[in-house]
PDB file of N, H, CA, C and O in Angstrom:
ATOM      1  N   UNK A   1       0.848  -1.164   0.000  1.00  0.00           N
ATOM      2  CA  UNK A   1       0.000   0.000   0.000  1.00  0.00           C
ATOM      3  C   UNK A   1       0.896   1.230   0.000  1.00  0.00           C
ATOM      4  O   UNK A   1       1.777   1.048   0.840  1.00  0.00           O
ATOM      5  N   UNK A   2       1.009   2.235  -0.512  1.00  0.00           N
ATOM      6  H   UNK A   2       0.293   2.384  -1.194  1.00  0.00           H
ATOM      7  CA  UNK A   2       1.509   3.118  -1.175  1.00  0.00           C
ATOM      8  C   UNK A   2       0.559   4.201  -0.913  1.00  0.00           C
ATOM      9  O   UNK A   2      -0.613   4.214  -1.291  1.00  0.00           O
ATOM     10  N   UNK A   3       1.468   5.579   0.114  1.00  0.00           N
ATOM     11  H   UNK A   3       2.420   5.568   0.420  1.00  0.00           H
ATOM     12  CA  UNK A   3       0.778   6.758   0.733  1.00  0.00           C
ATOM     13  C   UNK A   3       0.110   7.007  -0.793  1.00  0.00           C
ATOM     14  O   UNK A   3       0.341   6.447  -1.864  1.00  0.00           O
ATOM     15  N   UNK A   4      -1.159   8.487  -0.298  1.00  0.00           N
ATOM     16  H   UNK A   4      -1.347   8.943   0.572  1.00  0.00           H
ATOM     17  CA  UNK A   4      -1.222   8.871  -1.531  1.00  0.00           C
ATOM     18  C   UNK A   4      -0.391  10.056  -1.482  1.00  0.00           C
ATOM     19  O   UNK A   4      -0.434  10.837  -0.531  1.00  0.00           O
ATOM     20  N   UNK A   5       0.488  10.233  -2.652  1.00  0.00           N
ATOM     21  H   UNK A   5       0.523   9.598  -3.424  1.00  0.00           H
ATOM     22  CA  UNK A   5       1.637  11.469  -2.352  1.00  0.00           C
ATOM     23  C   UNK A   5       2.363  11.066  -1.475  1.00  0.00           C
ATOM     24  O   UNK A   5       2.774   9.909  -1.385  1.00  0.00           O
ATOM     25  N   UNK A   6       2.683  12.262  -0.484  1.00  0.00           N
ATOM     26  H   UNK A   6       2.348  13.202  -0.556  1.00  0.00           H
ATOM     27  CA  UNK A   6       3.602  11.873   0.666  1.00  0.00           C
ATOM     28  C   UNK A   6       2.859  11.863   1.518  1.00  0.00           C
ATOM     29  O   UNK A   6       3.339  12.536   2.430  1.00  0.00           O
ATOM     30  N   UNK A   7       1.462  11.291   1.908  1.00  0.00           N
ATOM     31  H   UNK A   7       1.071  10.745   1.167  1.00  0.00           H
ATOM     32  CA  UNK A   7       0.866  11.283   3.030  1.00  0.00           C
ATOM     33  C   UNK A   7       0.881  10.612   3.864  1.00  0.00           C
ATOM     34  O   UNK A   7       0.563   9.425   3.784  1.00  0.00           O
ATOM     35  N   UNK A   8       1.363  11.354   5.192  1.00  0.00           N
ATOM     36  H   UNK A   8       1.622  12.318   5.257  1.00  0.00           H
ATOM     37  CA  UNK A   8       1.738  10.628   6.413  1.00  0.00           C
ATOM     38  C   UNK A   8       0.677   9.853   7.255  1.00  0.00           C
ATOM     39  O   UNK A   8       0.551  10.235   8.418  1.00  0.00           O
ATOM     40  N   UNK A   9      -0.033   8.913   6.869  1.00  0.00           N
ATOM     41  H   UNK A   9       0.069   8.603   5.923  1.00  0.00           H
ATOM     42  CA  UNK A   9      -0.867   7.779   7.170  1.00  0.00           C
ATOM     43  C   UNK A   9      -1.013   8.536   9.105  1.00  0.00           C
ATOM     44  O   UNK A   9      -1.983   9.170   9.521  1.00  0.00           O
ATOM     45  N   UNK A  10      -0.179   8.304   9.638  1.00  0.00           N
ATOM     46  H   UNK A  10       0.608   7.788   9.299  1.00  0.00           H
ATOM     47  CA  UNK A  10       0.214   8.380  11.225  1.00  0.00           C
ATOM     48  C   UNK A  10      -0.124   9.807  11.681  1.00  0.00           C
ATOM     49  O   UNK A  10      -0.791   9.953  12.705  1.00  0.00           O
ATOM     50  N   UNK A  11       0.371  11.043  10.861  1.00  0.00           N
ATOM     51  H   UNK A  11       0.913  10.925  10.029  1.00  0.00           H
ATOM     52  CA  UNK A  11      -0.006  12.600  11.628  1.00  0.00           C
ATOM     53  C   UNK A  11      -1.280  12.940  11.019  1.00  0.00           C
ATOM     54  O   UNK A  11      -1.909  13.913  11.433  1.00  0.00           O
ATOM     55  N   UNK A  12      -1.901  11.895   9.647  1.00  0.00           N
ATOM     56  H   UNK A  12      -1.390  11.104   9.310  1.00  0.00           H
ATOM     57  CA  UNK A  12      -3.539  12.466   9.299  1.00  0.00           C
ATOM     58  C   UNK A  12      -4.660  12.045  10.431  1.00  0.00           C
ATOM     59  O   UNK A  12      -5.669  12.703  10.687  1.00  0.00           O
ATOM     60  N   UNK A  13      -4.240  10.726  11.095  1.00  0.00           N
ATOM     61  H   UNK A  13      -3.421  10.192  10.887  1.00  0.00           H
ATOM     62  CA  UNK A  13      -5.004  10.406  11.877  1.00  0.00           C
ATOM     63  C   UNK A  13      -5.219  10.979  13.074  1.00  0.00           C
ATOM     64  O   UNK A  13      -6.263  11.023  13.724  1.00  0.00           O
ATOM     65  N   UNK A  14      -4.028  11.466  13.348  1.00  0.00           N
ATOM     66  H   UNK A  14      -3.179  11.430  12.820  1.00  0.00           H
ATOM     67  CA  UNK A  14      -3.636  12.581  14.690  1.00  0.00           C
ATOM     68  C   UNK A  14      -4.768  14.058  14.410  1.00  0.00           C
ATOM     69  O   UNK A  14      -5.670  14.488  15.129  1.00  0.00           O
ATOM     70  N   UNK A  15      -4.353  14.456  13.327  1.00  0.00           N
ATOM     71  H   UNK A  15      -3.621  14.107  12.743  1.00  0.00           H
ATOM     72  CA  UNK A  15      -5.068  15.418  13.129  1.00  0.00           C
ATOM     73  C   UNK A  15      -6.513  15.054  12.959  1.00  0.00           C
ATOM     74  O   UNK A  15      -7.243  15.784  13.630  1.00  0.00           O
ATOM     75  N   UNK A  16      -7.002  14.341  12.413  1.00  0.00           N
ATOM     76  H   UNK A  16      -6.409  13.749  11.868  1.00  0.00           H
ATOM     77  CA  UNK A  16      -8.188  13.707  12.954  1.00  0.00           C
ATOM     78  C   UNK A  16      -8.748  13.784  13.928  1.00  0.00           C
ATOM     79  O   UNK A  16      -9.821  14.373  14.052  1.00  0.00           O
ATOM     80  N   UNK A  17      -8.126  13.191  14.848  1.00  0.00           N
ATOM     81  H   UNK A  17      -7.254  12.712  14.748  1.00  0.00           H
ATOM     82  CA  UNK A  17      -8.805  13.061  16.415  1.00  0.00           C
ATOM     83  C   UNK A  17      -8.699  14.749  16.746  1.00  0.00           C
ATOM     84  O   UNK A  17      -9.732  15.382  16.966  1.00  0.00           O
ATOM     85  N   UNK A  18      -7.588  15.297  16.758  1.00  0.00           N
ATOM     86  H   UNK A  18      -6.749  14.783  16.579  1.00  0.00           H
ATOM     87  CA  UNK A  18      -7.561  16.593  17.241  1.00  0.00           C
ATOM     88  C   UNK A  18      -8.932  17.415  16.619  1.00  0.00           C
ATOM     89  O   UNK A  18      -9.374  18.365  17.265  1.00  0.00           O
ATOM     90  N   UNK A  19      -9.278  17.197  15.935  1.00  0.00           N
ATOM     91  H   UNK A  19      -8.919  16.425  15.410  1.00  0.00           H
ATOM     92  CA  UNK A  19     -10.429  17.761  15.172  1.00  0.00           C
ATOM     93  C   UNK A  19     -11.823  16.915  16.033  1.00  0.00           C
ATOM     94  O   UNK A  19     -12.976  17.327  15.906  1.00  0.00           O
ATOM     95  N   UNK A  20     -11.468  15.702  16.890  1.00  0.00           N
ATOM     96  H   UNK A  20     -10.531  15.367  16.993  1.00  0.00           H
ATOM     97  CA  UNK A  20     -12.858  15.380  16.948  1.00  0.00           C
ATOM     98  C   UNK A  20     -13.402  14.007  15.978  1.00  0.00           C
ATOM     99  O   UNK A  20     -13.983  13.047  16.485  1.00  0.00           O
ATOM    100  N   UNK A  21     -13.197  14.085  15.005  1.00  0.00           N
ATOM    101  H   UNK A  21     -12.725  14.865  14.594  1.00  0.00           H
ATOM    102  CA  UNK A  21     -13.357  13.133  14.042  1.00  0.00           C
ATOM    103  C   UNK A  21     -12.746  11.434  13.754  1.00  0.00           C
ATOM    104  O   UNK A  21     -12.072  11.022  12.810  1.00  0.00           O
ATOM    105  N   UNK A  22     -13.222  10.770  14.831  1.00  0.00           N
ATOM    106  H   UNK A  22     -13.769  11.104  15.597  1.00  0.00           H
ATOM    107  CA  UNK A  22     -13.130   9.459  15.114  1.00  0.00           C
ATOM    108  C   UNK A  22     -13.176   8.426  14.048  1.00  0.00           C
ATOM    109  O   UNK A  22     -12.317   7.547  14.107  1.00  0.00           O
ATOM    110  N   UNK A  23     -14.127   8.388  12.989  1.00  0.00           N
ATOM    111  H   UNK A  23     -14.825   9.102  12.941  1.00  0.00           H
ATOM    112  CA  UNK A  23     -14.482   7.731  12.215  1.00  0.00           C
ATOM    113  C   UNK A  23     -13.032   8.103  10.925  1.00  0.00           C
ATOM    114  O   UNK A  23     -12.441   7.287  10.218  1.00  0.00           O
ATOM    115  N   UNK A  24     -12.870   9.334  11.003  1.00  0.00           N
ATOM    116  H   UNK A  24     -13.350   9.996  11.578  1.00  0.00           H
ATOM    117  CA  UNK A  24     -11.420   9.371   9.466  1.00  0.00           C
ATOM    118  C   UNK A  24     -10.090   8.965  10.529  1.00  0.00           C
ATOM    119  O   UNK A  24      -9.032   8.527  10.078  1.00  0.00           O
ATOM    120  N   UNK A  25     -10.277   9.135  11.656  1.00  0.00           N
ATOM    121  H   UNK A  25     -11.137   9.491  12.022  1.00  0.00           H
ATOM    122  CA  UNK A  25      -8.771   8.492  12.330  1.00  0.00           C
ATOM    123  C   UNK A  25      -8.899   7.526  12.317  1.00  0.00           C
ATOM    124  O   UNK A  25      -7.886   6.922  11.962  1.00  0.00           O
ATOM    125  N   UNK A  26      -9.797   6.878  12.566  1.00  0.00           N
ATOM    126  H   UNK A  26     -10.619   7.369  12.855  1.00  0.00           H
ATOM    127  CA  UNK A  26      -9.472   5.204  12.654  1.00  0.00           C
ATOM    128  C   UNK A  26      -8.936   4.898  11.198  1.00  0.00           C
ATOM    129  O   UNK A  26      -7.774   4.499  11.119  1.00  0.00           O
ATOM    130  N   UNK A  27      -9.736   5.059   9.941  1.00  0.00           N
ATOM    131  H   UNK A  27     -10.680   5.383  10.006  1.00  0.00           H
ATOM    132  CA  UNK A  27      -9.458   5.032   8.641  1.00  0.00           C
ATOM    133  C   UNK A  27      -7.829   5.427   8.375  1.00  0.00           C
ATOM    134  O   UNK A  27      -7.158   4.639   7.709  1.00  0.00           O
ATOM    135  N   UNK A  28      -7.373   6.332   8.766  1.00  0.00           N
ATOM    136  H   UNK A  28      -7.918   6.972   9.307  1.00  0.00           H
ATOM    137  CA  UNK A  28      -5.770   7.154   8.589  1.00  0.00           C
ATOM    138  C   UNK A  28      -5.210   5.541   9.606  1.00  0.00           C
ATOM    139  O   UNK A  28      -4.749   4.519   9.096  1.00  0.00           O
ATOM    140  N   UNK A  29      -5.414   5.752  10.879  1.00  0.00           N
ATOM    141  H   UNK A  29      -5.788   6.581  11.293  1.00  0.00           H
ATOM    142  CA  UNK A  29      -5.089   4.760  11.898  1.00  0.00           C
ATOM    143  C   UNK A  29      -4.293   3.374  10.906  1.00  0.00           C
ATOM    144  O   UNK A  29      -3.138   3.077  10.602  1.00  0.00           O
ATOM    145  N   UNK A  30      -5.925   2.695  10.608  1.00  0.00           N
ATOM    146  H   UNK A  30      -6.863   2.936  10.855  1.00  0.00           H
ATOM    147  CA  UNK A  30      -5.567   1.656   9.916  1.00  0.00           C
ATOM    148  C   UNK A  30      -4.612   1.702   8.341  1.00  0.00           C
ATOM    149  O   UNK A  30      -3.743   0.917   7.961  1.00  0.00           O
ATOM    150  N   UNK A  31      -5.138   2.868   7.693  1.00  0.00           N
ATOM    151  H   UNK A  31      -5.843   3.505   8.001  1.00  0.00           H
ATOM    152  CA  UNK A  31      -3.512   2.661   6.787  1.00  0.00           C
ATOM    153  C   UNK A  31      -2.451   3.207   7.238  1.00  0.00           C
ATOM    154  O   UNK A  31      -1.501   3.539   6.528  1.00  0.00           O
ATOM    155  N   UNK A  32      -2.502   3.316   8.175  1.00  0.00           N
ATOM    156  H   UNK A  32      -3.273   3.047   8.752  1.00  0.00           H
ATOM    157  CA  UNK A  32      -1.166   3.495   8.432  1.00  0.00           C
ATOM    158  C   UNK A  32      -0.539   2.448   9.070  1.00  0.00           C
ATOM    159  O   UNK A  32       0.685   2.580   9.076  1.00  0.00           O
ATOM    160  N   UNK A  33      -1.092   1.120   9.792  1.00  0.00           N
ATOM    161  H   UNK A  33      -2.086   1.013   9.787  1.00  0.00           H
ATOM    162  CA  UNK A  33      -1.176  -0.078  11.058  1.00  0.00           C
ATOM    163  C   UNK A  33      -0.618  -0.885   9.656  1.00  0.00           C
ATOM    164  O   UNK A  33       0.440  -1.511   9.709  1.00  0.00           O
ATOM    165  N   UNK A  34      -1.764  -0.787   7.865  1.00  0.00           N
ATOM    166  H   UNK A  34      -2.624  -0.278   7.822  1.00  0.00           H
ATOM    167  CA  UNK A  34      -1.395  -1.835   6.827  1.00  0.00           C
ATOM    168  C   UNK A  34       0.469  -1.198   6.202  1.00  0.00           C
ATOM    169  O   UNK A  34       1.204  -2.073   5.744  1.00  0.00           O
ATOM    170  N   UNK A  35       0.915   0.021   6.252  1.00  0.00           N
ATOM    171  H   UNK A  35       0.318   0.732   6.623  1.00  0.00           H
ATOM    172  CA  UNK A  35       1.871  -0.010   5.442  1.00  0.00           C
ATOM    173  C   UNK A  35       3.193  -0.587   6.573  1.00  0.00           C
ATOM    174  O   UNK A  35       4.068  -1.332   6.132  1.00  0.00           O
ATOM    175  N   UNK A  36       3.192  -0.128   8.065  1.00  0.00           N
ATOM    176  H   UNK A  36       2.482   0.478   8.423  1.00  0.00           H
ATOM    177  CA  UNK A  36       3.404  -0.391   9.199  1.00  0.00           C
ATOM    178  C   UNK A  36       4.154  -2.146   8.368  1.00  0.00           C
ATOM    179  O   UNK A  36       5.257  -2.543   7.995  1.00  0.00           O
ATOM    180  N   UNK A  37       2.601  -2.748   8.443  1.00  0.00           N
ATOM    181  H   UNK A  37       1.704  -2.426   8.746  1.00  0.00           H
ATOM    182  CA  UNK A  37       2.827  -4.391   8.151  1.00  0.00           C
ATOM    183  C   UNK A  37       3.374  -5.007   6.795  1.00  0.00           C
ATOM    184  O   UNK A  37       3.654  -6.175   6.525  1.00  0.00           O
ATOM    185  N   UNK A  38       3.430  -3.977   6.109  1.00  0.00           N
ATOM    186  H   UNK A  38       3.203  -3.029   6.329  1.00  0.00           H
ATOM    187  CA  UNK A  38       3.666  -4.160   4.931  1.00  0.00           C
ATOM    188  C   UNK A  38       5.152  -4.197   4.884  1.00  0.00           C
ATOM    189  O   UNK A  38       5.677  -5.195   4.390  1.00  0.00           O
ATOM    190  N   UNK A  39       6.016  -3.071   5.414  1.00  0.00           N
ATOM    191  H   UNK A  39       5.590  -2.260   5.816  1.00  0.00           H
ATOM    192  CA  UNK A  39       7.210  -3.081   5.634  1.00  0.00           C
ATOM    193  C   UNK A  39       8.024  -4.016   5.865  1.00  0.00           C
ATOM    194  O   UNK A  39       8.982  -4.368   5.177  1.00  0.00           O
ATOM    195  N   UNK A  40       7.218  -4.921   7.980  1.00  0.00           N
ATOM    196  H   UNK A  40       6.439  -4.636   8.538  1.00  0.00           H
ATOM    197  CA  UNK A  40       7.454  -6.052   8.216  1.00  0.00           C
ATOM    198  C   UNK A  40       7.469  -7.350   7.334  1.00  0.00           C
ATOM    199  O   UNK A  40       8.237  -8.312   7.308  1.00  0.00           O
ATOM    200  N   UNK A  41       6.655  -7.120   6.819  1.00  0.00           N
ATOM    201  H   UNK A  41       6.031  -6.340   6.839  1.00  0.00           H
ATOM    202  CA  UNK A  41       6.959  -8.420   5.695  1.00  0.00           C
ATOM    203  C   UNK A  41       7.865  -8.418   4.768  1.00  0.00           C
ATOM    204  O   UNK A  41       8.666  -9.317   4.512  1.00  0.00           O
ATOM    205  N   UNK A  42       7.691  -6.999   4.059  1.00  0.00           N
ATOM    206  H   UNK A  42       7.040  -6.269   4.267  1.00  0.00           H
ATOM    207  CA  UNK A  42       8.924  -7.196   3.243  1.00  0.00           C
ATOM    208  C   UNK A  42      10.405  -7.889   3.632  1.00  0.00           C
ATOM    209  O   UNK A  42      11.193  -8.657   3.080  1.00  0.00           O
ATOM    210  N   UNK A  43      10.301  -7.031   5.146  1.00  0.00           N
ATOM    211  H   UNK A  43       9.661  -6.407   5.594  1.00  0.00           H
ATOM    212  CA  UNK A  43      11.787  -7.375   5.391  1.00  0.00           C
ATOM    213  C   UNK A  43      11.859  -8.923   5.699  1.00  0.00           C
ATOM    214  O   UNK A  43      12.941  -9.510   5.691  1.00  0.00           O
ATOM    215  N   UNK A  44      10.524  -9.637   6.001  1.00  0.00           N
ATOM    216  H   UNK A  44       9.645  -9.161   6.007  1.00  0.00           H
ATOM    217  CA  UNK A  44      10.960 -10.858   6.047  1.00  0.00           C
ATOM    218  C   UNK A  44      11.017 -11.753   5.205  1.00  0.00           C
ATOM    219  O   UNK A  44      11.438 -12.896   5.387  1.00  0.00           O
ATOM    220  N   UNK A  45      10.472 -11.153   3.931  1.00  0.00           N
ATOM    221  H   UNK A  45      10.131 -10.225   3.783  1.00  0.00           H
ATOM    222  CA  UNK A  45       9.917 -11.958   2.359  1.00  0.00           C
ATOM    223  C   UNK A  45      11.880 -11.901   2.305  1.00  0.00           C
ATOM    224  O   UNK A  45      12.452 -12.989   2.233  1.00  0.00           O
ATOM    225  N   UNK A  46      12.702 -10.654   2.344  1.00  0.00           N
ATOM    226  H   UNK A  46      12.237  -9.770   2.403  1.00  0.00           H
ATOM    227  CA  UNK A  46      14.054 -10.284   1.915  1.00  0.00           C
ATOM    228  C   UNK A  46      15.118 -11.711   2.891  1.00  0.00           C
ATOM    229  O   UNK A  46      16.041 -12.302   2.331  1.00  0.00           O
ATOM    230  N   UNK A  47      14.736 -11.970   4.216  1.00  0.00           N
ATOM    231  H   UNK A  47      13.986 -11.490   4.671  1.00  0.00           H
ATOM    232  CA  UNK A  47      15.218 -12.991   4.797  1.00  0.00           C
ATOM    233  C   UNK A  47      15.484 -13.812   4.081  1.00  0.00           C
ATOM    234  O   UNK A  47      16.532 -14.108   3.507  1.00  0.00           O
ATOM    235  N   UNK A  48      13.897 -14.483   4.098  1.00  0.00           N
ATOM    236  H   UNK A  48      13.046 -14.243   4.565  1.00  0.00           H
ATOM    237  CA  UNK A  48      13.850 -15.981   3.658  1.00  0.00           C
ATOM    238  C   UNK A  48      14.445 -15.976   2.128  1.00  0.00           C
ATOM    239  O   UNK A  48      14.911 -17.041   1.723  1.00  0.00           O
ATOM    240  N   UNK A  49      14.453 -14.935   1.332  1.00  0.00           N
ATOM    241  H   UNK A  49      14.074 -14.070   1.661  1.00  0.00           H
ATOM    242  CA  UNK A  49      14.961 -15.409   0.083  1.00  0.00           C
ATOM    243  C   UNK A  49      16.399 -15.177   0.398  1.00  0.00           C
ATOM    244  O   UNK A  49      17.174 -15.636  -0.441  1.00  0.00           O
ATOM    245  N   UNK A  50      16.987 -14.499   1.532  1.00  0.00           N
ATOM    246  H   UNK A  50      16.357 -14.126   2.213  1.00  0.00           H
ATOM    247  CA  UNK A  50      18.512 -14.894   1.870  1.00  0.00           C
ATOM    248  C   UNK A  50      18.892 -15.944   2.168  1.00  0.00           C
ATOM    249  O   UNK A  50      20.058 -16.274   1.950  1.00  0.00           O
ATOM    250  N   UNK A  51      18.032 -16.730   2.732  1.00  0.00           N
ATOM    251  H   UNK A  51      17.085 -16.463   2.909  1.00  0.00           H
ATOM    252  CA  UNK A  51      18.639 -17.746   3.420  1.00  0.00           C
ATOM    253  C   UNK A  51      18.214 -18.688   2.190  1.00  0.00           C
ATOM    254  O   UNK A  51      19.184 -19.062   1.529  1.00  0.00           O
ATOM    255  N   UNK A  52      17.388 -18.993   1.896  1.00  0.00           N
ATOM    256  H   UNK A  52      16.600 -18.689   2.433  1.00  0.00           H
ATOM    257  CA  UNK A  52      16.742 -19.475   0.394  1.00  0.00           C
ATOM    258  C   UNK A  52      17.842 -19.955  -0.504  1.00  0.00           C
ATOM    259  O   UNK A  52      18.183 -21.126  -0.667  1.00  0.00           O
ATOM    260  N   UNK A  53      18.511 -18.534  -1.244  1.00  0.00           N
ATOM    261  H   UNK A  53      18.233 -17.583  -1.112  1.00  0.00           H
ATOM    262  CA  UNK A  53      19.628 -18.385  -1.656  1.00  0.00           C
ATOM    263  C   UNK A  53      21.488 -19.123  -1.229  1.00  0.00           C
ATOM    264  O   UNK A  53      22.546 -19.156  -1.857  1.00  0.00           O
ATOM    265  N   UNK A  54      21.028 -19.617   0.189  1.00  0.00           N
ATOM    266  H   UNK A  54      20.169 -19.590   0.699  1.00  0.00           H
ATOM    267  CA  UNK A  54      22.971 -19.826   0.801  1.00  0.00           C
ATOM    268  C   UNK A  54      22.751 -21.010   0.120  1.00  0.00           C
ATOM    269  O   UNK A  54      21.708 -21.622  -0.110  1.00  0.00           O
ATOM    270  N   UNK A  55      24.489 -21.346  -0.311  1.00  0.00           N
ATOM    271  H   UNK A  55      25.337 -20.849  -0.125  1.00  0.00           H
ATOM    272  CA  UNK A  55      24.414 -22.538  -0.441  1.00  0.00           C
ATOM    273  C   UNK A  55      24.841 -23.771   0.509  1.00  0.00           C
ATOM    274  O   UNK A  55      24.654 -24.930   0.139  1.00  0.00           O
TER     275      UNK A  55
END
């Protein structure tokens, strides 16, 4: 998942709540929780094809 632009998933949701508006933070919240996980995996998809790779 890929911000749109440079949008910071994490300070839209902030600003959200600061506004009151529960329902678009959770929304910001959660893409920001999926790219969060997205990362983690990568780095572990990058592992296993290291170790994959030894001979």
């Amino acid at each position: 998942m890929e911000p749109f632009g440079n949008t910071d998933y994490e300070t839209e949701a902030r600003k959200a709540l600061q506004k009151g508006d529960v329902a678009t933070a959770q929304v910001w919240a959660s893409l920001h929780q999926a790219q969060v996980l997205r990362r983690g995996l990568e780095k572990i998809e990058e592992a296993v094809h290291a170790i994959a790779l030894k001979p």
